[in-house]
BALOBA-1460 file (C-alpha; in Angstrom, 3 decimals):
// residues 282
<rec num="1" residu="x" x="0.000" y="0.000" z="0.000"/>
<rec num="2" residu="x" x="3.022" y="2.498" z="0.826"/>
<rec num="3" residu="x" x="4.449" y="2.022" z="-2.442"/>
<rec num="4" residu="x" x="1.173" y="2.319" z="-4.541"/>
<rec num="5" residu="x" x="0.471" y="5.726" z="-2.489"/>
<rec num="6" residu="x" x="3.934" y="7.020" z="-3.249"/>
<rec num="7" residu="x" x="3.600" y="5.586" z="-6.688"/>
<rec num="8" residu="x" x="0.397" y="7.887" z="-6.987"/>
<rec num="9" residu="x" x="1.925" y="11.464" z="-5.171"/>
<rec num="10" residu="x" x="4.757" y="11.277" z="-6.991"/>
<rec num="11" residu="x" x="3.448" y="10.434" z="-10.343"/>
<rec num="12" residu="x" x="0.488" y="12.026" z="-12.036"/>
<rec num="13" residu="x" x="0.317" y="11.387" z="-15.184"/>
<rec num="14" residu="x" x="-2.235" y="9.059" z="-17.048"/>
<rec num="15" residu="x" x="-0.049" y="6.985" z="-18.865"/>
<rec num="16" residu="x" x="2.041" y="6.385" z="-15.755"/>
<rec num="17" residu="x" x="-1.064" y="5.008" z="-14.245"/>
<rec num="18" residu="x" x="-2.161" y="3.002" z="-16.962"/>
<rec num="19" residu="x" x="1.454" y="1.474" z="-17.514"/>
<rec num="20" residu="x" x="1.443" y="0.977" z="-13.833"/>
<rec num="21" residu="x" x="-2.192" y="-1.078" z="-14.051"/>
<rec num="22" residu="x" x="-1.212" y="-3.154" z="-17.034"/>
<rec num="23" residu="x" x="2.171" y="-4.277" z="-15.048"/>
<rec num="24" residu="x" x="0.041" y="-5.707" z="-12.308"/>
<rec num="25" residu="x" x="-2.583" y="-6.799" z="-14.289"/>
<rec num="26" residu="x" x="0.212" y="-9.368" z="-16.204"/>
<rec num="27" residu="x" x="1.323" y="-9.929" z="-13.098"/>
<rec num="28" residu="x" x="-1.708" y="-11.144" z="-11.487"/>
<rec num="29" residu="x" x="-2.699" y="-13.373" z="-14.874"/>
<rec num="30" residu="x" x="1.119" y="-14.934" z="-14.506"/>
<rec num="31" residu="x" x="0.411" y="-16.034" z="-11.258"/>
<rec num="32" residu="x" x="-2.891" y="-17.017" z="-12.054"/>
<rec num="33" residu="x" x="-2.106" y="-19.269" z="-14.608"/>
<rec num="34" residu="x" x="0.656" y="-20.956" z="-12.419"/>
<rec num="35" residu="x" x="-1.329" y="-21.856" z="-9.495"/>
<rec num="36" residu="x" x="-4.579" y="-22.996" z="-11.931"/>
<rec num="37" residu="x" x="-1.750" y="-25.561" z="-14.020"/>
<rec num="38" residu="x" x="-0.140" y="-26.454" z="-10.964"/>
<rec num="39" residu="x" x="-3.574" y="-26.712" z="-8.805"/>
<rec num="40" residu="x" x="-4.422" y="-28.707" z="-11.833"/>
<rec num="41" residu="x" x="-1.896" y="-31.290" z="-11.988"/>
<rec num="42" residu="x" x="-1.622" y="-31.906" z="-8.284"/>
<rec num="43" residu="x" x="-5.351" y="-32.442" z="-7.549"/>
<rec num="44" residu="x" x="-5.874" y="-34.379" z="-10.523"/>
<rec num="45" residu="x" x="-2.604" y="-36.860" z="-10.185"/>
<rec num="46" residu="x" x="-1.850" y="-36.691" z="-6.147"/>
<rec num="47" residu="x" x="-5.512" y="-38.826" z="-5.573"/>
<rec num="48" residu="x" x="-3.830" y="-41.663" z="-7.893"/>
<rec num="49" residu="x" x="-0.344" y="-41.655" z="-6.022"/>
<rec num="50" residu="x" x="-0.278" y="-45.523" z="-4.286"/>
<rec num="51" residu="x" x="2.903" y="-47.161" z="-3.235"/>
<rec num="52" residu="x" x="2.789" y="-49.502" z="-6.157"/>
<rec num="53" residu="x" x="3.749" y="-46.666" z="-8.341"/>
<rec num="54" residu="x" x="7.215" y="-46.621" z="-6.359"/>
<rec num="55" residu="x" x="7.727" y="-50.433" z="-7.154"/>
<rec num="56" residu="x" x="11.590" y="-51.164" z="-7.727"/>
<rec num="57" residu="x" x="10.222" y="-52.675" z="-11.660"/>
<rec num="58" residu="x" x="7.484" y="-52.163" z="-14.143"/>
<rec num="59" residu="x" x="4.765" y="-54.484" z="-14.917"/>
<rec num="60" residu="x" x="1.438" y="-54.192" z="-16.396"/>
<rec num="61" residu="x" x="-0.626" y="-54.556" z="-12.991"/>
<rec num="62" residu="x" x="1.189" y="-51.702" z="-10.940"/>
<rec num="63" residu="x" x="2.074" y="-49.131" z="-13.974"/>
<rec num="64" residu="x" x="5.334" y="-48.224" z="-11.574"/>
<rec num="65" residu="x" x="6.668" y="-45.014" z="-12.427"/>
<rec num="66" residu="x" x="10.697" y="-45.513" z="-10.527"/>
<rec num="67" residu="x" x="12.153" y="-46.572" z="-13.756"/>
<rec num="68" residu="x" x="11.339" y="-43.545" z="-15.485"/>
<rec num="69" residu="x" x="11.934" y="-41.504" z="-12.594"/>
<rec num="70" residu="x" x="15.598" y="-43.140" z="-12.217"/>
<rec num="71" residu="x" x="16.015" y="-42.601" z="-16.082"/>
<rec num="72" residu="x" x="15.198" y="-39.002" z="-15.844"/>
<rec num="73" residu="x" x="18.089" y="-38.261" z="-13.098"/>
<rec num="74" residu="x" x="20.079" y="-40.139" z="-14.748"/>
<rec num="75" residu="x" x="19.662" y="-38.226" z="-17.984"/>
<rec num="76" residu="x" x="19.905" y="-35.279" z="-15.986"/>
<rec num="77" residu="x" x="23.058" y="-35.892" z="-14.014"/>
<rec num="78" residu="x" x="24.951" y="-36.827" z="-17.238"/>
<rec num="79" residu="x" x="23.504" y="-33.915" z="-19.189"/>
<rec num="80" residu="x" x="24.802" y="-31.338" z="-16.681"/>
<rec num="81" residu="x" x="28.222" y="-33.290" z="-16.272"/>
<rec num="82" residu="x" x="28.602" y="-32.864" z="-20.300"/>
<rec num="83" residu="x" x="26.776" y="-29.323" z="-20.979"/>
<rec num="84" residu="x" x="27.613" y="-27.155" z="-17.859"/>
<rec num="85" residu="x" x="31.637" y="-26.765" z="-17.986"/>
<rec num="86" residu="x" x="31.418" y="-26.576" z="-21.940"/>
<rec num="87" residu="x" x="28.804" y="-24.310" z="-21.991"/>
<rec num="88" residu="x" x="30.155" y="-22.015" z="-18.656"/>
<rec num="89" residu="x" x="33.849" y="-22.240" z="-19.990"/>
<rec num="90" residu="x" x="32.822" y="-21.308" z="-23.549"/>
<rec num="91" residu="x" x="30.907" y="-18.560" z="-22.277"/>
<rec num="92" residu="x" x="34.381" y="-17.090" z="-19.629"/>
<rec num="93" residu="x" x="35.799" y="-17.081" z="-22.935"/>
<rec num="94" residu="x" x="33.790" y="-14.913" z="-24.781"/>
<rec num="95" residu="x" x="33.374" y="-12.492" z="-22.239"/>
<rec num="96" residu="x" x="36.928" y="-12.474" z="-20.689"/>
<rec num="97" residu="x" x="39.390" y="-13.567" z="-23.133"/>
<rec num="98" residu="x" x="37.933" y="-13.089" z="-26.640"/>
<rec num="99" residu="x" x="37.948" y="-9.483" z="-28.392"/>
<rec num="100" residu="x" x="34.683" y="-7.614" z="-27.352"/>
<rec num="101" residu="x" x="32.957" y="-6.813" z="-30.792"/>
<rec num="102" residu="x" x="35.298" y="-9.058" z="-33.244"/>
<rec num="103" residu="x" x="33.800" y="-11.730" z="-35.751"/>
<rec num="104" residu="x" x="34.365" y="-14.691" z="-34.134"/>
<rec num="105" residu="x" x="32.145" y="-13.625" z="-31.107"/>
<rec num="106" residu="x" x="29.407" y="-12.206" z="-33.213"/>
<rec num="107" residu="x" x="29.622" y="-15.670" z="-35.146"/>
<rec num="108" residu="x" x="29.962" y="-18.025" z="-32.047"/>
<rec num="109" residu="x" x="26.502" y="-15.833" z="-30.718"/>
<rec num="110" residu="x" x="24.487" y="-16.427" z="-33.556"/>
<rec num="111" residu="x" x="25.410" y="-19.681" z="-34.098"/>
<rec num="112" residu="x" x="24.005" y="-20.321" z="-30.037"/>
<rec num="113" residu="x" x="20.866" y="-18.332" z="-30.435"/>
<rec num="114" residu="x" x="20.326" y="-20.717" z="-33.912"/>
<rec num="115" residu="x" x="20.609" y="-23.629" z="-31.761"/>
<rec num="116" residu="x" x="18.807" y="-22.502" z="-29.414"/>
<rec num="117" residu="x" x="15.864" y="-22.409" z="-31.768"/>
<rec num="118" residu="x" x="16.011" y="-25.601" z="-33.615"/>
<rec num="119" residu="x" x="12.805" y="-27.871" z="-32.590"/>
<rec num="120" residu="x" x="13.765" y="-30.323" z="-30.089"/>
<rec num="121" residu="x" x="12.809" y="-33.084" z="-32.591"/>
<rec num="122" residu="x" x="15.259" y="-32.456" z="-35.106"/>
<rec num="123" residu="x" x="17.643" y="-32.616" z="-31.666"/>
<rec num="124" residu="x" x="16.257" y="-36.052" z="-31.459"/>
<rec num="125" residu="x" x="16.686" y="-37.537" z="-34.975"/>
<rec num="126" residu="x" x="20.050" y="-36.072" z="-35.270"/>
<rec num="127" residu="x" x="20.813" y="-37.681" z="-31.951"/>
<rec num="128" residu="x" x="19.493" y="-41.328" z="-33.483"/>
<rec num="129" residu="x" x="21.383" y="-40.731" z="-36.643"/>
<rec num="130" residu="x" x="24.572" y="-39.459" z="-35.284"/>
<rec num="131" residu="x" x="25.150" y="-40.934" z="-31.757"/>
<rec num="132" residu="x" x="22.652" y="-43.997" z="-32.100"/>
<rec num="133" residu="x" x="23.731" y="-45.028" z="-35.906"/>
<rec num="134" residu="x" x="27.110" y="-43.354" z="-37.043"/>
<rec num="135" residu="x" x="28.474" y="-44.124" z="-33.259"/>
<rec num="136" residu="x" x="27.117" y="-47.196" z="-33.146"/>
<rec num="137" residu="x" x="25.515" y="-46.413" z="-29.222"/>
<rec num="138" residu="x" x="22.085" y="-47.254" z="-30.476"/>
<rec num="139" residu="x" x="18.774" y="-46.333" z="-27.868"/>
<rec num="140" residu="x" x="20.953" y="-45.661" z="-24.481"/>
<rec num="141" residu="x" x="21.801" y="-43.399" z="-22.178"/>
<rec num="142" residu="x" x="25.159" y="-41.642" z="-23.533"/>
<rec num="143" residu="x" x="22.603" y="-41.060" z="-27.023"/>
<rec num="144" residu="x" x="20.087" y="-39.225" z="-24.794"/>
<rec num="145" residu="x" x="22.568" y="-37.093" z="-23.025"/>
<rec num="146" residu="x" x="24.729" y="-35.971" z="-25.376"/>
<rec num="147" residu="x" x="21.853" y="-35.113" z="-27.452"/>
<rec num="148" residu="x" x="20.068" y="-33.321" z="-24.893"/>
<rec num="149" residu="x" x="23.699" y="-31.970" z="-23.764"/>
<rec num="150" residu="x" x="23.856" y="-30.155" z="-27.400"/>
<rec num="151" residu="x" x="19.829" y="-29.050" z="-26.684"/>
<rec num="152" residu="x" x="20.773" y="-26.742" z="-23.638"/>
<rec num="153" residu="x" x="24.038" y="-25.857" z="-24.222"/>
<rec num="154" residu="x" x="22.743" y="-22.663" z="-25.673"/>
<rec num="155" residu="x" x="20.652" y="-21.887" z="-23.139"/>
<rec num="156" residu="x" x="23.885" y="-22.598" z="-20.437"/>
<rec num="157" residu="x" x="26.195" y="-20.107" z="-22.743"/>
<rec num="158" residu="x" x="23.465" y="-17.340" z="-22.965"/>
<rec num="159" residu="x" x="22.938" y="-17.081" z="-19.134"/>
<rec num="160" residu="x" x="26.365" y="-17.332" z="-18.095"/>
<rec num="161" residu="x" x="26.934" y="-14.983" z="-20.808"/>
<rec num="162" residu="x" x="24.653" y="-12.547" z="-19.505"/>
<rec num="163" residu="x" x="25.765" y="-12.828" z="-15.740"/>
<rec num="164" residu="x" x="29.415" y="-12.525" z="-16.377"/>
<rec num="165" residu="x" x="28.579" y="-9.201" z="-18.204"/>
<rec num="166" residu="x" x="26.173" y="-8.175" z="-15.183"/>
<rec num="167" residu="x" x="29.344" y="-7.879" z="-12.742"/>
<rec num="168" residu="x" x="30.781" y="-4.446" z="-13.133"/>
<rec num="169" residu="x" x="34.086" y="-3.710" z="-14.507"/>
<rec num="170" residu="x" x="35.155" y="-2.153" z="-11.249"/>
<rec num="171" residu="x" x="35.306" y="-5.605" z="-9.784"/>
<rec num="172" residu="x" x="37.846" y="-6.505" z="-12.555"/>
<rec num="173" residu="x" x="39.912" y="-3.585" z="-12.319"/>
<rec num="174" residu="x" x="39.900" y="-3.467" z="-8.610"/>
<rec num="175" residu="x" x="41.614" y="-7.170" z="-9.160"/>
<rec num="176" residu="x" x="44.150" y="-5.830" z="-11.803"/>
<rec num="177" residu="x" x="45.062" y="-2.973" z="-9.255"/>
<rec num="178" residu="x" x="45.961" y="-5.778" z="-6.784"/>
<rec num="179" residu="x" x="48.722" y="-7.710" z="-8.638"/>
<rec num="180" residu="x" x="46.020" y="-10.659" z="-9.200"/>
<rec num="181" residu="x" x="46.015" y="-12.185" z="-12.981"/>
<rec num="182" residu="x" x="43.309" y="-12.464" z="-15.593"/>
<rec num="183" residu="x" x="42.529" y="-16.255" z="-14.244"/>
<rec num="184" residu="x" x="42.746" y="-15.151" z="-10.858"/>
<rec num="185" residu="x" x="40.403" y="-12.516" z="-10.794"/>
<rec num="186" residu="x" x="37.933" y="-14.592" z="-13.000"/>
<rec num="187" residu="x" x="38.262" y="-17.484" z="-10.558"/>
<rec num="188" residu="x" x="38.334" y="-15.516" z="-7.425"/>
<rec num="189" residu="x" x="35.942" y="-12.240" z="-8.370"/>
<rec num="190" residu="x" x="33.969" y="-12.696" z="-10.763"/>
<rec num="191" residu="x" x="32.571" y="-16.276" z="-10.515"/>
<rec num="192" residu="x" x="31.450" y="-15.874" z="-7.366"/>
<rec num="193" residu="x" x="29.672" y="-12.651" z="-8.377"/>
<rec num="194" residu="x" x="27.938" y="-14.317" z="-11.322"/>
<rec num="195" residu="x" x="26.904" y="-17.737" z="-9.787"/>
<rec num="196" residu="x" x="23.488" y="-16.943" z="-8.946"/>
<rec num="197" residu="x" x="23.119" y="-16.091" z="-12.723"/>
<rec num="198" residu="x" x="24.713" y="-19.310" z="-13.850"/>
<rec num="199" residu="x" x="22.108" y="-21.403" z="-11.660"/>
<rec num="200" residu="x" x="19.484" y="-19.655" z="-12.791"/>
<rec num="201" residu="x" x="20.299" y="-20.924" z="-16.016"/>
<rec num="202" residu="x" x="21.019" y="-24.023" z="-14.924"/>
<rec num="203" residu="x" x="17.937" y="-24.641" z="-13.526"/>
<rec num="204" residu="x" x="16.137" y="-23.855" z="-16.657"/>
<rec num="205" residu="x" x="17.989" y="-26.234" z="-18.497"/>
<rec num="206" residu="x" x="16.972" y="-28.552" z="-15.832"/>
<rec num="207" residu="x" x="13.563" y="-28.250" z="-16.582"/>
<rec num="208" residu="x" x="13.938" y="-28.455" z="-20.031"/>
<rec num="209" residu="x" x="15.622" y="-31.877" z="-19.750"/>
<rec num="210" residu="x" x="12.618" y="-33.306" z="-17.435"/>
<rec num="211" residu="x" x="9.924" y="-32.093" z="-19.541"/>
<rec num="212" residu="x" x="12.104" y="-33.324" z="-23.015"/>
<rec num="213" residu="x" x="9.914" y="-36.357" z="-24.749"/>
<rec num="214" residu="x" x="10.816" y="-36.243" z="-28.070"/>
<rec num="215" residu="x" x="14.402" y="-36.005" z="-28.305"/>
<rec num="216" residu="x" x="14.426" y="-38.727" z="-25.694"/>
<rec num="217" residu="x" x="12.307" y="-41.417" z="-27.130"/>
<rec num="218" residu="x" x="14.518" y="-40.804" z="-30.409"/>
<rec num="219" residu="x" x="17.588" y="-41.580" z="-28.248"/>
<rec num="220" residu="x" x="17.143" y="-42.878" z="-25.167"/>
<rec num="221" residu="x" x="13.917" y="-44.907" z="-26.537"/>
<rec num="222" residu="x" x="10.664" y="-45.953" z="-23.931"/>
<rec num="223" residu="x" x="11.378" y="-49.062" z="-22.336"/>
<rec num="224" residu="x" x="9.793" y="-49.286" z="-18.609"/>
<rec num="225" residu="x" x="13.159" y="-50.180" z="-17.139"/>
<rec num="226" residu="x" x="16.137" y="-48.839" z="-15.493"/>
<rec num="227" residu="x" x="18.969" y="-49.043" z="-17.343"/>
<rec num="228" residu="x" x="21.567" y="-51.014" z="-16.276"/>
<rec num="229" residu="x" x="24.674" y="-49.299" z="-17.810"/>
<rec num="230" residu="x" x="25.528" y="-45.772" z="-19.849"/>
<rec num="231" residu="x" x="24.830" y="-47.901" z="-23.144"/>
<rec num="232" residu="x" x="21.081" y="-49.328" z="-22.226"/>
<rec num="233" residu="x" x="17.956" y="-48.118" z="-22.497"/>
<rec num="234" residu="x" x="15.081" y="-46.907" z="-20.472"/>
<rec num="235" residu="x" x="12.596" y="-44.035" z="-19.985"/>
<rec num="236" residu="x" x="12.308" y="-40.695" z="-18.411"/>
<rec num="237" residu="x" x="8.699" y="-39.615" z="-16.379"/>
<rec num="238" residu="x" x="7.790" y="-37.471" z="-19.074"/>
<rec num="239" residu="x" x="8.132" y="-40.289" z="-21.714"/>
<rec num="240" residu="x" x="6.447" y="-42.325" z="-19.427"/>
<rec num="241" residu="x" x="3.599" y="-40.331" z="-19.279"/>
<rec num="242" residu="x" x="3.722" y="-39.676" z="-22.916"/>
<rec num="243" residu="x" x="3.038" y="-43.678" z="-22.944"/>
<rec num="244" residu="x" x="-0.007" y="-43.946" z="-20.311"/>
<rec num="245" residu="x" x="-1.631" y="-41.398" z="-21.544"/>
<rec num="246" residu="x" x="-1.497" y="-42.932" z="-25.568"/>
<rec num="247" residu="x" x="-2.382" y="-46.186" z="-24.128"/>
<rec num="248" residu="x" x="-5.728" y="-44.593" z="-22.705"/>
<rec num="249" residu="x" x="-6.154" y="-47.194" z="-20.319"/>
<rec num="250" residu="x" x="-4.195" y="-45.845" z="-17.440"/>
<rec num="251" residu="x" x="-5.332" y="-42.174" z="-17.380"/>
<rec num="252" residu="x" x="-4.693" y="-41.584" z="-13.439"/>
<rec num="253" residu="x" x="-1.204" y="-43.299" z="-13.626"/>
<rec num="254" residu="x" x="-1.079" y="-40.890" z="-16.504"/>
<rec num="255" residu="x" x="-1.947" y="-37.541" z="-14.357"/>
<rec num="256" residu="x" x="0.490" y="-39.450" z="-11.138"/>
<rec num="257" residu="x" x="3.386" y="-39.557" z="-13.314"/>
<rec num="258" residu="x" x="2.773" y="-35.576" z="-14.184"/>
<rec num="259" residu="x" x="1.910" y="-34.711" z="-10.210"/>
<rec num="260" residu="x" x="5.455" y="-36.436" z="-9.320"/>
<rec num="261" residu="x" x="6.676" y="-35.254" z="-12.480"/>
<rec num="262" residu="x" x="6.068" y="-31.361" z="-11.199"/>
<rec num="263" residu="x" x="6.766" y="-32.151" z="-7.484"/>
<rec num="264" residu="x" x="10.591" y="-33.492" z="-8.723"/>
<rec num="265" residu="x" x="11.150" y="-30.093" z="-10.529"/>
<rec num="266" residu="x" x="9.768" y="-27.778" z="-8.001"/>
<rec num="267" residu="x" x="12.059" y="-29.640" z="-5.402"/>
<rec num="268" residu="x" x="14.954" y="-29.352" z="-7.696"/>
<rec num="269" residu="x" x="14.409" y="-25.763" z="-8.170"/>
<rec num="270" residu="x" x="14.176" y="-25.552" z="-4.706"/>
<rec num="271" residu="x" x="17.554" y="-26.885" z="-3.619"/>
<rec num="272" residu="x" x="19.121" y="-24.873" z="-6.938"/>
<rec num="273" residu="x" x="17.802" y="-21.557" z="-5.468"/>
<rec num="274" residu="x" x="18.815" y="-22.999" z="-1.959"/>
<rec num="275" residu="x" x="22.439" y="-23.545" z="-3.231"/>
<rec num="276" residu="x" x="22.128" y="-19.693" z="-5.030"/>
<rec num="277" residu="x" x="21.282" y="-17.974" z="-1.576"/>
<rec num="278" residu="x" x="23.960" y="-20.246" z="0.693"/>
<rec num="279" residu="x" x="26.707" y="-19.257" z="-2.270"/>
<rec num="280" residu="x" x="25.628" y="-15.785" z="-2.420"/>
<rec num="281" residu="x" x="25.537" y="-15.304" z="1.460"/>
<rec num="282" residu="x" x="29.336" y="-16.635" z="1.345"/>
């Protein structure tokens, strides 16, 4: 209330006040949205969450889900152990070591944000075709990864981009002034200062790897099983899903699988923003 009322003495114009309405008015239909999908999805799928769906292996009579929730963390363990140093190094480059303004930065950049609109399933057939064919890999894990790797490798560059340009020069000149070198200061000052940044972005590449179907059935294929190695196959909760809910004969296994589905990425983007606060606070 005090900062609509200063909001109000302060500024008189119309368009001020309009502007100001249509802000909270998006804001308001965001939110809305959020809480009807996710009010939606938990009241619909938590009524149909049994033990059985927890059983250690699928079968037709319990519709268990822990394969394809195994599968997905494993997908996106190895995804982030292949995408996040190439992406995060790639981007230190760019902003700390490569020319500011030359060609091969204005190249590298459009060549991410092209990536980073290619429809995920060309991702997947080039995936089957390159890692699952020419490689020799077939449906497995390493397939799925390193295709969804190349997927959000974009998005990893682009935020860690962004946040490494957010710190202000003063930080890196302070550093200079000290005697520390180029590494140095981008190890010990900078980093730190643009974590938060590069988690954000790391989350939403998180959540673009759990909520992936296409590239991964192309890949890592849709068998209800864990996999047993790097090179076997499986499924992830969201190609799981994609199954029960084709099938049509399983439609509140369907809507579990998206209720756990959304509680495993609001807990993972709870311990990401956890990890952003306790590394900020440092």
């Amino acid at each position: 209330m005090k900062i609509v009322a200063r909001f109000k003495f302060k500024r008189r114009k119309p368009s001020d006040l309009i502007l100001f309405a249509l802000t909270w008015l998006c804001i308001g239909i965001t939110v809305t949205v959020l809480l009807f999908v996710v009010g939606y999805v938990l009241v619909n799928g938590v009524p149909y969450i049994r033990p059985s769906l927890f059983a250690p292996e699928f079968t037709t009579e319990n519709q268990s889900l822990f394969p394809a929730l195994m599968g997905s963390l494993m997908i996106v363990g190895l995804s982030l152990i292949f995408a996040v140093p190439l992406g995060v190094f790639s981007a230190i480059y760019l902003v700390e070591y490569a020319k500011r303004g030359s060609r091969f930065v204005k190249i590298v950049r459009l060549t991410t944000e092209t990536l980073a609109g290619i429809p995920s399933i060309v991702y997947g057939l080039f995936g089957f075709i390159f890692f699952g064919v020419f490689l020799g890999w077939g449906l497995s894990l390493m397939s799925g990864a390193f295709t969804v790797s190349i997927m959000i490798l974009p998005l990893i560059m682009r935020t860690t981009e962004e946040s490494l340009k957010s710190v202000p020069d003063t930080y890196r000149e302070g550093s200079f002034g000290l005697g520390a070198g180029r590494l140095r200061t981008v190890i010990r000052i900078v980093l730190p200062a643009a974590t938060p940044g590069i988690l954000a972005g790391v989350i939403l590449a998180i959540g673009r790897i759990i909520g992936e179907t296409a590239a991964i059935i192309f890949t890592l294929g849709n068998v209800a099983r864990m996999p047993n190695n790097l090179f076997d196959t499986g499924r992830t909760l969201s190609a799981h899903m994609y199954a029960l809910a084709n099938e049509g004969t399983h439609p509140g296994e369907a809507h579990a699988t998206a209720a756990v589905l959304l509680i495993v990425v609001i807990l993972i983007n709870a311990l990401s923003s956890r990890i952003a606060r306790l590394i900020r606070a440092s």
